[in-house]
ROPAMI-790404 format. One line per 10 residues: number of its first residue (from 1); their letters; for each residue x, y, z of C-alpha. Coordinates in Angstrom, 3 decimals, decimal comma. Layout:
NUM> A> X/Y/Z | ... .
//
This chain:
1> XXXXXXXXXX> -24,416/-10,968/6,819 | -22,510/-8,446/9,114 | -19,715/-6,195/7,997 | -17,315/-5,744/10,670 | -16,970/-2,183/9,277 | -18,703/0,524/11,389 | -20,612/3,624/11,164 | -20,196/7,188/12,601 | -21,775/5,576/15,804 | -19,872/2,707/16,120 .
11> XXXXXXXXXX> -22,717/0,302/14,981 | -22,030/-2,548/12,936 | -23,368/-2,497/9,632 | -25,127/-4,709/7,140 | -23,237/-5,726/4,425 | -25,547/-5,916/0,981 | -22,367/-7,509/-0,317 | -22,749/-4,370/-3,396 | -20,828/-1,157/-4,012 | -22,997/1,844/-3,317 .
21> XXXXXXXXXX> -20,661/4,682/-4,599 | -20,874/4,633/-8,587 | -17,256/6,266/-8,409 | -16,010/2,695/-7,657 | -17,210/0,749/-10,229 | -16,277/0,659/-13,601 | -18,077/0,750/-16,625 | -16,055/-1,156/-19,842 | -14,662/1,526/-22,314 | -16,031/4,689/-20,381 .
31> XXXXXXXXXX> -14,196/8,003/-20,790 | -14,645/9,173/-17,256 | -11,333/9,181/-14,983 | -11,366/6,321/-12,830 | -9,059/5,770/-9,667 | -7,283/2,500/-9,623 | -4,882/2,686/-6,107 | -1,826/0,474/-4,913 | -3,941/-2,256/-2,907 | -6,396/-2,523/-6,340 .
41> XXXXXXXXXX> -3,826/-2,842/-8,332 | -2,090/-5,354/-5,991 | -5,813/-6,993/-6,005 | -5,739/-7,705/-9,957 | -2,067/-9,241/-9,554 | -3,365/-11,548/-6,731 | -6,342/-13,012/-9,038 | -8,096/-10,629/-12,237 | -11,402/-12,454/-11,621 | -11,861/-11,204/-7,978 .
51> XXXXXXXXXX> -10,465/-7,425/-9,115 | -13,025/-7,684/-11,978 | -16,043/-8,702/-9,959 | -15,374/-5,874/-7,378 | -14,136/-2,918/-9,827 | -16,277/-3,586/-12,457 | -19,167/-5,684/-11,563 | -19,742/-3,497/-7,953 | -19,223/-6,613/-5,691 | -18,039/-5,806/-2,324 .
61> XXXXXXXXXX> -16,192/-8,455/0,505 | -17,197/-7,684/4,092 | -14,505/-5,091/5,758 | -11,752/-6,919/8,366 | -10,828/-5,026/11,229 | -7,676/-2,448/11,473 | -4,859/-3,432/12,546 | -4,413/-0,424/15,602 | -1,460/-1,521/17,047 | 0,218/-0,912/13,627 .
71> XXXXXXXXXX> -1,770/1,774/12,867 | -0,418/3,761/16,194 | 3,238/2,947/14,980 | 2,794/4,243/12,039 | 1,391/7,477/13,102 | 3,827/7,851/15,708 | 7,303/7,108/13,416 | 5,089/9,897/11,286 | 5,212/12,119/14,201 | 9,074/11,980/14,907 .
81> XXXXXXXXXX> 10,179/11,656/11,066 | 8,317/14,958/10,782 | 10,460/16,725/13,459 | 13,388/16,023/11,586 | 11,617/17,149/8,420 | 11,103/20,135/9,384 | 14,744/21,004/10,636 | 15,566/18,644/7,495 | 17,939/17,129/9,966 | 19,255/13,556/9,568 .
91> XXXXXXXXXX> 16,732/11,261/11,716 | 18,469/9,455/14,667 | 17,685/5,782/12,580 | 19,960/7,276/9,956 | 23,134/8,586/11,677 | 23,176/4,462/13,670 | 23,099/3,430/10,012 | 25,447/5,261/8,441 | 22,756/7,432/6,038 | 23,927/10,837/7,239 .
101> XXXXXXXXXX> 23,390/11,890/3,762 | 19,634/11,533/4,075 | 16,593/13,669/5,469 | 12,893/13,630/5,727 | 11,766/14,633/2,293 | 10,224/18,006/2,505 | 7,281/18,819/0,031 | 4,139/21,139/0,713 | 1,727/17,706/-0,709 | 3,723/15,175/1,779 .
111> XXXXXXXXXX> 0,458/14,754/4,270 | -1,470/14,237/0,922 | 0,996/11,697/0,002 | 0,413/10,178/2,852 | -3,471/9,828/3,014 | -4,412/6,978/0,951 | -8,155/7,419/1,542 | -8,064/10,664/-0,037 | -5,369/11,265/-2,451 | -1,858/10,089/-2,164 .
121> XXXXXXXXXX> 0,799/9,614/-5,017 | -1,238/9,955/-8,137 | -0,134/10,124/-11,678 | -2,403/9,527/-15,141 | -1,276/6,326/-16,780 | -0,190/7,558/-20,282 | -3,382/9,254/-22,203 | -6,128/6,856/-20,522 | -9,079/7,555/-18,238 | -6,448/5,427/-15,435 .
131> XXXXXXXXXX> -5,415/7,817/-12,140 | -2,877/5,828/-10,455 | -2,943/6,124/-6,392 | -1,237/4,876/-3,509 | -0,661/6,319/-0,162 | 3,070/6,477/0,851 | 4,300/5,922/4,378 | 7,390/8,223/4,253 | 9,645/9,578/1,207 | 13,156/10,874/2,558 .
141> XXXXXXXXXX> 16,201/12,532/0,554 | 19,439/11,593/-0,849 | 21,017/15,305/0,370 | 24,125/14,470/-2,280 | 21,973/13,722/-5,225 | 18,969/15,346/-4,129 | 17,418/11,385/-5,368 | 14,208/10,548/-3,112 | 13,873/7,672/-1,323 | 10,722/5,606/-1,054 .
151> XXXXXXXXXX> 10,527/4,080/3,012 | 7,735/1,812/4,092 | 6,556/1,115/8,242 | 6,196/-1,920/9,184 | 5,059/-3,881/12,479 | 5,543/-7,359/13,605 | 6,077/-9,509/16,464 | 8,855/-11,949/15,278 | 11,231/-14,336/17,417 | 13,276/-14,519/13,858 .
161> XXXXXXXXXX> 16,516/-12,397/13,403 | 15,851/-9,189/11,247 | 18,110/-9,409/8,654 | 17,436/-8,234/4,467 | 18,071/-11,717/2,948 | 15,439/-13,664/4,724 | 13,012/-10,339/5,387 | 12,814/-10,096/1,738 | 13,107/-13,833/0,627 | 9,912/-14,568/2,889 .
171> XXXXXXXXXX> 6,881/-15,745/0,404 | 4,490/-13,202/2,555 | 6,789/-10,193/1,525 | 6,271/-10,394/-2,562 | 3,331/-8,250/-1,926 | 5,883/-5,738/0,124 | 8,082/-5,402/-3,101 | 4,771/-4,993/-5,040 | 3,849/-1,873/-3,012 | 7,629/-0,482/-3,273 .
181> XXXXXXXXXX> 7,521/-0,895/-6,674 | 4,627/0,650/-7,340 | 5,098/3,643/-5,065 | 8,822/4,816/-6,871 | 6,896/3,948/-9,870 | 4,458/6,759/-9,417 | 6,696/8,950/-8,190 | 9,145/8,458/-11,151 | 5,981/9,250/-13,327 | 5,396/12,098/-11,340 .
191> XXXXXXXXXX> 8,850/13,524/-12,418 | 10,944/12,495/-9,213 | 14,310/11,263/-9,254 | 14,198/8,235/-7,313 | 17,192/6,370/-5,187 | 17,436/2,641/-6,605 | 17,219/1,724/-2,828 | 14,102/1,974/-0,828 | 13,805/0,897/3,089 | 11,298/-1,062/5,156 .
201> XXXXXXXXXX> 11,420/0,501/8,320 | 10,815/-2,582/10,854 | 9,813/-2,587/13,864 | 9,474/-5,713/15,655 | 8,078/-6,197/18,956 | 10,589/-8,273/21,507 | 8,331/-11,089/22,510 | 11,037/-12,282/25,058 | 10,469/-9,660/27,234 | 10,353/-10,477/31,464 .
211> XXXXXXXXXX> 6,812/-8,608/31,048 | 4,448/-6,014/29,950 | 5,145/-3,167/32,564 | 2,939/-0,791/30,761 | 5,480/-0,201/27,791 | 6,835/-2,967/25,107 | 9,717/-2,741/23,122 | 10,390/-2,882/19,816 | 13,726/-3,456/18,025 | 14,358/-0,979/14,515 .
221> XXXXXXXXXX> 15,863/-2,377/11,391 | 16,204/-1,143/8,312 | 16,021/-3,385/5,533 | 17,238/-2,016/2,114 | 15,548/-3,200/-1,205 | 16,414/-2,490/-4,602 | 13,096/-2,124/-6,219 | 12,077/-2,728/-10,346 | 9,332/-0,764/-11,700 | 10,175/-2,025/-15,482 .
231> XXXXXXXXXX> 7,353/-4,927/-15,319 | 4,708/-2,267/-13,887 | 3,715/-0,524/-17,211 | 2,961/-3,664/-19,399 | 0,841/-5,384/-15,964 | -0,947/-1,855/-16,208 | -2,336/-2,160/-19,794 | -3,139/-5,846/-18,844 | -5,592/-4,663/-16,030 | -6,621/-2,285/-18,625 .
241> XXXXXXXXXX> -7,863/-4,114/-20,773 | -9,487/-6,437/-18,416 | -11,520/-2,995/-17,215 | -12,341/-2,802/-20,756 | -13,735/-6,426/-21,209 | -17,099/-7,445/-20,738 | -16,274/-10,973/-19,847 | -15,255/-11,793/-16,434 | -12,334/-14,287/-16,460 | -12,014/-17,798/-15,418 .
251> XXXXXXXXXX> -12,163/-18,394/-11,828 | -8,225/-18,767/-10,480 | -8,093/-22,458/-8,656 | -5,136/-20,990/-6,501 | -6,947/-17,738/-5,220 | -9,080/-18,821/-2,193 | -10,658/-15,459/-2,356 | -12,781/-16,674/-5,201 | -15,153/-17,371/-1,983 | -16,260/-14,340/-3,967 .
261> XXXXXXXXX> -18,014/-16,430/-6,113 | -20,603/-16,547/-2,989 | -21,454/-13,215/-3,143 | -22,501/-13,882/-6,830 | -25,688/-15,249/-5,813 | -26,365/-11,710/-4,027 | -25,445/-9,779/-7,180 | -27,626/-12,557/-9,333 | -30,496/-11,690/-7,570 .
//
């Protein structure tokens, strides 16, 4: 089997369908920190037998390309929030929107914030061996209550209107709230103040365009969204526990990722 992850030189490489870093897998009731981050956690919501066969029994899915289209829009809306970060000027998104009262958030750890991969958010949950993690896209400020402001990028190519009810109502978005969520949750653990409302920055490519001309458009939207963090805490000590078990659970009929159970033949020997 083929991952389509690749190496340093670009060459594809073999997936043994196992985790080779010991740092990612989890041994029931150890004492030793252990990094759980937003997708993971996200993970154990979707189905707890797939998180547990890959946190704690070292199984690993084949990688999936990147997404570089989205990738580049991300790192450019980084670019220009950043210029208005560091005049902690209003960002032009916010002044056609009527947020004059917020700014780029300015904090020496933002670009570690920002790197998933390598840090992010990260808070300990309560007094367990549990780092919470998850890479942030943007945090601004509420310049009147000095509140922060969790913001999220987003890329699509949509022929539908952009508009919060049916943005947000969308089945494919409950994983969006998850990751809002979770991100003012952190922060709020970290000892932030955090703004009830939190923004997906949209940007949606116009598909109705006359043609390419070396440049495509994309139309902004902000879509507000009041994110809950109260359900976080008690879904933590459930994936806790499960950490802690030494009995994988029952497979989940409506996860079609239990394809996992493939890779079980690998791990079986």
């Amino acid at each position: 089997m083929i991952d389509l992850k690749r190496n340093s030189k670009k060459e594809l490489v073999p997936a043994t369908g196992k985790r080779v870093r010991a740092s990612s897998i989890y041994k029931p009731n150890q004492s030793e920190d252990f990094k759980i981050s937003r997708g993971k956690f996200s993970d154990f919501l979707t189905c707890p037998r797939c998180f547990y066969m890959d946190r704690v029994m070292g199984l690993d899915s084949p990688g999936t390309p990147g997404w570089t289209l989205n990738e580049t829009t991300d790192l450019l809306l980084k670019k220009e929030f950043d210029e208005c970060r560091a005049t902690q000027t209003p960002h032009r998104l916010f002044l056609e929107n009527g947020l004059e009262h917020l700014v780029p958030f300015q904090h020496p750890d933002m670009d570690k914030w920002r790197d998933s991969l390598r840090h992010g958010l990260m808070t300990r949950f309560l007094d367990t061996n549990i780092i919470l993690t998850g890479g942030v896209d943007d945090i601004w400020q509420n310049t009147e209550s000095g509140k922060l402001v969790v913001a999220d990028y987003k890329s699509q190519a949509n022929t539908k209107e952009l508009e919060p009810n049916s943005y947000l109502s969308d089945p494919y978005k409950e994983g969006y709230k998850v990751q809002m969520d979770f991100y003012a949750y952190l922060l709020q653990q970290m000892g932030f103040e955090v703004e009830d409302t939190a923004y997906f920055l949209v940007c949606n490519a116009d598909r109705m365009a006359n043609g390419f001309y070396g440049e495509m458009k994309f139309q902004e939207v902000l879509i507000p969204y009041k994110w809950n963090s109260d359900w976080i805490h008690g879904k933590v000590i459930e994936m806790i526990n499960l950490l802690n078990d030494n009995k994988m659970p029952a497979a989940n009929p409506s996860c079609k990722n239990c394809a996992y159970a493939r890779q079980r033949a690998i791990f079986e020997g």
